[in-house]
N, C-alpha and C positions, 0 to 999 in steps of 0.2 A: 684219578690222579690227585693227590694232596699237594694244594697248590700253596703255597706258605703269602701269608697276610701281609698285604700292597704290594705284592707281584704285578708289573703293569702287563695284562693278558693281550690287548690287542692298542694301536696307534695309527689312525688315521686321518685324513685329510678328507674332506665332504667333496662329492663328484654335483649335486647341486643344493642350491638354497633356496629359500623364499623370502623376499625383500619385505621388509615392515612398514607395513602398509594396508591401508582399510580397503584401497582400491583392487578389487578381486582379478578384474582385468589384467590387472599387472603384474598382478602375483604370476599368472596362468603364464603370460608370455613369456613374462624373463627365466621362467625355471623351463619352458618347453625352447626356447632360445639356447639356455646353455645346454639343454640334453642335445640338441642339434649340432651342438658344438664340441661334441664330446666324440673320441674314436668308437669304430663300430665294436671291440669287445667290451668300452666302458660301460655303452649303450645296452650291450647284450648283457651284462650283471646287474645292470638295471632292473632289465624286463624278467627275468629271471627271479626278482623279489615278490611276496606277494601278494595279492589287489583284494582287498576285504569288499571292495566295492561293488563287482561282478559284473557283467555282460546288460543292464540295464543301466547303469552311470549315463549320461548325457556327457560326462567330460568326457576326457583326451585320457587316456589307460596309461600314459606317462604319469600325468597328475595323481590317479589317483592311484597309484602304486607310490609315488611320492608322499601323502597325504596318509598310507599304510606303513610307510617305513620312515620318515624322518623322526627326528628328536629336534624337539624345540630347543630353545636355545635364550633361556630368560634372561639373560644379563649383556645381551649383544645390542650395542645399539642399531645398527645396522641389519642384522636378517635375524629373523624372527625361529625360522628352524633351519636344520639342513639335512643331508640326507647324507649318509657313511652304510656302503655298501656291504660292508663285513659288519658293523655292530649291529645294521637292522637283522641281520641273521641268528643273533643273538635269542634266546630263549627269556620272555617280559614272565617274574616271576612276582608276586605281592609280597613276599616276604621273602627280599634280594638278599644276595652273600656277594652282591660286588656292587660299585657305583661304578657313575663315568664322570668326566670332566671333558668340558669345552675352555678351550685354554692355549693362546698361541697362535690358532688357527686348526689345533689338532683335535680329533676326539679320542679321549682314554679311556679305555675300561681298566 
């Protein structure tokens, strides 16, 4: 499909984040806190993303499915990346034909 230039493709809102912060601890809890907090379909597109880190991780397979699918977020002062359920499904190409923006609280492709 010929998609015509700044067509906005997808808009979302992040299901979780990671707080900025050096303390590793806290990172772990407060993003395994909100996944806890989240309804059992949000939880299941979650789990459904996928884990580069495989069946020998020592973490929690929340985390590291998290840590596979978030987008930083370098200009927030407040959390460091966050995680948008439809853009990590997105195809990471080296030499892109779209960007995104974090902005508002939304993510835009």
């Amino acid at each position: 499909q010929n998609i015509k230039a700044s067509t906005i493709i997808i808009s979302e809102s992040w299901l979780l984040r990671e707080p900025r912060t050096d303390d590793t601890h806290q990172k772990y809890t407060q993003i395994l806190q909100a996944y806890n907090a989240l309804n059992e379909a949000q939880q299941q597109h979650i789990m459904r993303l996928s884990n580069c880190f495989g069946v020998l991780s020592q973490r929690h397979q929340v985390i590291d499915i998290y840590y596979t699918n978030c987008i930083v977020l370098d200009n927030h002062r407040k959390y460091a990346s966050a995680l948008f359920v439809n853009v990590a499904r997105i195809n990471h190409s080296c030499s892109p034909n779209t960007f995104w923006i974090y902005e508002n609280g939304e993510m835009t492709v």
